[in-house]
N, C-alpha and C positions, 0 to 999 in steps of 0.2 A: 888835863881837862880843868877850865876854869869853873869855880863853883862863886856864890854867892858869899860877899863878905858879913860877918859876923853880923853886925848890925842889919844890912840889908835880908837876911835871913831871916831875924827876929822880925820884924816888922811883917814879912809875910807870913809870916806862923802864927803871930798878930792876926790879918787880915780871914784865916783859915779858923784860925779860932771864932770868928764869928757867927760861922755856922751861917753864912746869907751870901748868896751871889751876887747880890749890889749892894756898893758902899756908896753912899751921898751924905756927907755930911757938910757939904758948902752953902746948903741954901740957893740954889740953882744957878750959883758963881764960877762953877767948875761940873762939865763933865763927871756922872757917876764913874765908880770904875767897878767893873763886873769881873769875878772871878770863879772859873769852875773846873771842876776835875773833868778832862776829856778823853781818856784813856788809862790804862792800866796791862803793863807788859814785864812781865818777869820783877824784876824787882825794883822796878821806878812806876810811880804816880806822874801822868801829864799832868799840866793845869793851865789855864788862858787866861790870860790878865790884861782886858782889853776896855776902850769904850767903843760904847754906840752910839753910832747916830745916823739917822735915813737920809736912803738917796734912792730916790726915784720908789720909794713907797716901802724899800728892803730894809732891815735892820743891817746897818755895818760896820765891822770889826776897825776902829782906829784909833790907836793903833794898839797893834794885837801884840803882847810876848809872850812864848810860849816855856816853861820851868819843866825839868824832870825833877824830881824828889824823891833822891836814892835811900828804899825802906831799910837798911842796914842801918849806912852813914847817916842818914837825916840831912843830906848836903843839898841844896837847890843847884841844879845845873842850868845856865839861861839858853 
């Protein structure tokens, strides 16, 4: 099972660290990007790391990835 690389790991444990579902720090030059815990099963954490934006009046996932985050390991799985 491939997991997330060292550096790519930190940066999301970064991004969790902040305790907020939207990160925008471009100035409105870039898509926020939204992140949140969507589940919880045995011993992985979901989470969604996606933008929004509307179509036809809906808030929509684009694009979405979805992480497991094995509570043992501490490994991100994509």
């Amino acid at each position: 099972m491939k997991t997330l690389d060292r550096r790519a790991a930190e940066i999301f444990r970064s991004m969790l660290a902040l305790q907020t579902t939207k990160i925008d720090n471009s100035d409105g030059t870039y898509m926020p990007v939204h992140i949140e815990l969507i589940g919880r099963i045995d011993k992985y954490d979901f989470f969604s790391l996606a933008h929004y934006g509307q179509q036809n009046g809906d808030a929509m996932r684009d694009p979405e990835m979805l992480f497991a985050l094995h509570k043992d390991t501490r490994q991100f799985i994509p």
